[in-house]
N, C-alpha and C positions, 0 to 999 in steps of 0.2 A: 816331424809333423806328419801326422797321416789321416789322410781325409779321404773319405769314402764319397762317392756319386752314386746316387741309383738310376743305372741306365733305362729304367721305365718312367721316365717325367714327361712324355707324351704318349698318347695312345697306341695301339698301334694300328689302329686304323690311319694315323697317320703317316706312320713309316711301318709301311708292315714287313719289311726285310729284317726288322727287327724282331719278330716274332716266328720268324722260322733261323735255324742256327744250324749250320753244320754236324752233321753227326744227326740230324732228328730232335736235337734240344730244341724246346721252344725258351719265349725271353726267360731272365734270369730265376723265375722261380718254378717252371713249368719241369714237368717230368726228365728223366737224362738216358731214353732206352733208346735203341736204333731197332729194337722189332715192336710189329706195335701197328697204329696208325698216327703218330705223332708231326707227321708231318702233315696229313690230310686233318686233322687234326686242328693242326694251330691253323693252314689256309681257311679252315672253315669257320674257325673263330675268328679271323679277320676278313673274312664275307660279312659274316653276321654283323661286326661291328660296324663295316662300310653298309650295310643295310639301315640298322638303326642310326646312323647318324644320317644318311638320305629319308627314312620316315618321318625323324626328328625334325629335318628343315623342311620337308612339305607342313607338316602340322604344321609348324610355327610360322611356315607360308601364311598358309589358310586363316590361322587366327590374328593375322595383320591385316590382310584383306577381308574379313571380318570386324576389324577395329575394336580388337578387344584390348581396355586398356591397360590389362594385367600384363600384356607382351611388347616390349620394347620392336623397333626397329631396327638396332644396332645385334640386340640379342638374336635378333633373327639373320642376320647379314653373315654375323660370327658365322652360324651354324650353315648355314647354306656355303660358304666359304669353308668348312669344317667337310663337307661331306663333297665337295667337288674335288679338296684335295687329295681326300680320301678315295673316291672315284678314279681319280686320275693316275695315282699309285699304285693301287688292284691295275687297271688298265697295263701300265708298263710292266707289274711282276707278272699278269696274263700272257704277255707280249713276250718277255725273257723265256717263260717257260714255253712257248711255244717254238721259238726259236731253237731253245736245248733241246726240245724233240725233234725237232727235224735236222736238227746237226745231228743227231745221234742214231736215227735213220738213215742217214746220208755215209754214214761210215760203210767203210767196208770189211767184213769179217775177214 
């Protein structure tokens, strides 16, 4: 039996560890070179994605507190929940990379 997963069935604005890969590979279809800008690369496509999903649940703030009734309450909860988690994981891979530079500062040649 062999069954195949595609490890891309979340964003990666959700887990964005998964959009940078050792070696410079980003997720599973993205380029496979170590020179390059591949790794600033994929961090900045999962800025961007942590950006549009924070744009996204302000709109869709504003068109609740506007009472438009094309837009759910729940739809909007999603997405605001979508972009804090997202916020929240940029934060701690900010946080890791900050710490590997200053461990790596801290060595001694």
């Amino acid at each position: 039996m062999d069954l195949k997963l595609s490890p891309l069935t979340m964003p990666t604005s959700v887990r964005p560890g998964a959009a940078v890969r050792p070696g410079g590979a980003t997720g599973g279809t993205g380029s496979t070179g170590g020179v390059g800008g591949s790794f600033s690369g994929a961090l900045k496509t999962a800025l961007n994605s942590v950006s549009a999903a924070q744009n996204e649940a302000t709109r869709l703030q504003h068109e609740v507190q506007m009472e438009n009734p094309k837009v759910s309450l729940e739809e909007t909860m999603v997405a605001i929940q979508k972009a804090q988690i997202g916020f929240t994981a940029t934060l701690h891979v900010r946080n890791r990379m900050v710490q590997a530079y200053t461990d790596i500062m801290n060595m001694q040649v």
